[in-house]
N, C-alpha and C positions, 0 to 999 in steps of 0.2 A: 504494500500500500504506500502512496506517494503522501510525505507530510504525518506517517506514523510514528510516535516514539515508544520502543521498547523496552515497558518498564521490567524492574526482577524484584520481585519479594520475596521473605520468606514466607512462608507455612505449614504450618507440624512438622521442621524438619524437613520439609523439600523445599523448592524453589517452581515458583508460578513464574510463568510469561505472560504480563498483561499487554494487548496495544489500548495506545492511551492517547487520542481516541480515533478510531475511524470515525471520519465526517460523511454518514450515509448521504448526506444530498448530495452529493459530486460522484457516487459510484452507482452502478447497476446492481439492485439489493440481490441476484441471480449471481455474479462474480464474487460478492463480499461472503455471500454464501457457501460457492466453494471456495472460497481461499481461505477462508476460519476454520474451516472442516478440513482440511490441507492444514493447515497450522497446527491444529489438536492432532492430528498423526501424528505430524513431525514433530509434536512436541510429547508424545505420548501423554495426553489426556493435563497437563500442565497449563492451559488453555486460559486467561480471563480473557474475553472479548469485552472490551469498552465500544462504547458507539456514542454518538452526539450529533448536532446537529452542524456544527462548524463555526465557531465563534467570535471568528476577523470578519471584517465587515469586504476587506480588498479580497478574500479568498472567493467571497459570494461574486463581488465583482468581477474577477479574472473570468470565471462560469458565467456572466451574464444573468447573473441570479439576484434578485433585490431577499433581502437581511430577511424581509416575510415571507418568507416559499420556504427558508429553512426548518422551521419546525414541524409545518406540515409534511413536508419531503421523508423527512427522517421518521415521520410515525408512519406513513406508509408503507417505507422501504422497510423498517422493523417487522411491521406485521408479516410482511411476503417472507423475508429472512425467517424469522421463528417458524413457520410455517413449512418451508423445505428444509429446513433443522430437524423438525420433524421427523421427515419421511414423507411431508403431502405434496400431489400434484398440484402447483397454481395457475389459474387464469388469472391474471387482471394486469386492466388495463387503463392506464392514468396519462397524465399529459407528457410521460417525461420517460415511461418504462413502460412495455409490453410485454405480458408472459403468456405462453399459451400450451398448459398441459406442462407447465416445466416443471422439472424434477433434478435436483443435484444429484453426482452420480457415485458420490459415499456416502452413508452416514457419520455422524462425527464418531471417533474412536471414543470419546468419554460418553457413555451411559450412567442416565438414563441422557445427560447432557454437560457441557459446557458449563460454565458460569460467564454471564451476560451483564454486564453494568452500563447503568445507562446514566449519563451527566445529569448532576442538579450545578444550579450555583445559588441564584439568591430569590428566581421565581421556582413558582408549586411544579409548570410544566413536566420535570424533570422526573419529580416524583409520583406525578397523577399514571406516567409513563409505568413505572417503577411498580407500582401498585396494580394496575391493570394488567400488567404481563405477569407479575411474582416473579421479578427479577432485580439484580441487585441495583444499589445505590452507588453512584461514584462520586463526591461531593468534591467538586477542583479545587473551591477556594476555603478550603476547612480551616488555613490558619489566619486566614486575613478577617479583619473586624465584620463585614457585612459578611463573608460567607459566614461566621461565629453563630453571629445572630439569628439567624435562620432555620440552623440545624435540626433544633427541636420542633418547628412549624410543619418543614420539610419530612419530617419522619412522621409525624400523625397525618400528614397529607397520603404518605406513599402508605399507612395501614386502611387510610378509611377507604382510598382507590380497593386496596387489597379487599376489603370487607364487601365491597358491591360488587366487585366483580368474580368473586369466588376464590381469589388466589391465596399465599400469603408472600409476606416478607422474612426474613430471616436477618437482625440487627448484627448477627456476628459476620452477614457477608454486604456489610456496607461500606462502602471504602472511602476513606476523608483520607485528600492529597494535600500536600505540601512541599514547598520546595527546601532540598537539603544541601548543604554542604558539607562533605568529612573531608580535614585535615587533621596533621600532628596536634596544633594546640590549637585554641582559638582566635590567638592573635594571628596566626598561618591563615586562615578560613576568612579572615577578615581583609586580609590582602590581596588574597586570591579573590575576592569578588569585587573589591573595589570598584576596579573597572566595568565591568560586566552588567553587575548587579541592577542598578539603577537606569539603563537603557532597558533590561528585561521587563521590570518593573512598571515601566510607564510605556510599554511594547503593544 
């Protein structure tokens, strides 16, 4: 995927590969499909799949896409994704993707599936998502003051979605991001970004 970054965590003692995040509006939700399912082979079942909706405003404009097509984009292309995730055959057909009878041609190696996180930041979207599917939370901006604020809005959003549409959540698989630095000491850490730091920051 173009503009994916590969993140590594730990967990129980293994190591997960997450992408963080594929921007479903700019891909054919039919390609992202196999190439996650391609990904969890190759990664034997190690798999998070993050997804979003694209969050620069120039990435929407290089595609010719205005800021509001992206969140509708990415809830359609989710639906068709989980769908041949599955194992279902999909029709449909929208202003931007046509399928007809398609079918990916593995299943993913992890059973019953994957783990799927879908971006919040400081609107519910993220989590009404989150709720609806019973799939996880990826929260980007966990340590900055407005995403803080939110977190607990954002988690009773993604149970009540969960409660009406039959699913659940699961709070040990939500994932709040932040940015790190490791060096030797901390004055080291603090050099090292000096430069860096404060371009990323207002990026």
């Amino acid at each position: 995927f173009d503009r994916v970054a590969v993140v590594v965590i730990r967990w129980f003692g293994g190591i997960k590969l997450g992408t963080g995040v594929v921007s479903l509006p700019y891909h054919s939700p039919y390609h992202v499909a196999e190439r996650v399912t391609l990904l969890d082979h190759l990664s034997r079942g190690r798999l998070i799949f993050g997804v979003g909706p694209g969050a620069l405003a120039y990435d929407a404009y290089q595609f010719g896409l205005r800021s509001d097509e992206l969140r509708p984009r990415m809830e359609e292309s989710l639906d068709v994704i989980l769908a041949l995730l599955r194992g279902e055959r999909v029709t449909r057909r929208t202003d931007w993707f046509d399928l007809r009878d398609a079918k990916i041609q593995l299943r993913p190696y992890s059973q019953p599936g994957f783990e799927i996180a879908v971006t919040c930041t400081t609107s519910p979207a993220g989590p009404k998502l989150a709720g609806r599917h019973g799939i996880s939370m990826l929260s980007l901006n966990a340590t900055q003051v407005a995403g803080m604020s939110t977190l607990r809005n954002n988690w009773e959003v993604a149970e009540e979605q969960a409660a009406k549409h039959g699913t659940s959540v699961d709070r040990r698989n939500w994932r709040l991001v932040g940015p790190m630095h490791i060096a030797e000491t901390d004055e080291q850490a603090r050099r090292d970004v000096r430069h860096g730091l404060p371009k990323w920051i207002y990026y």
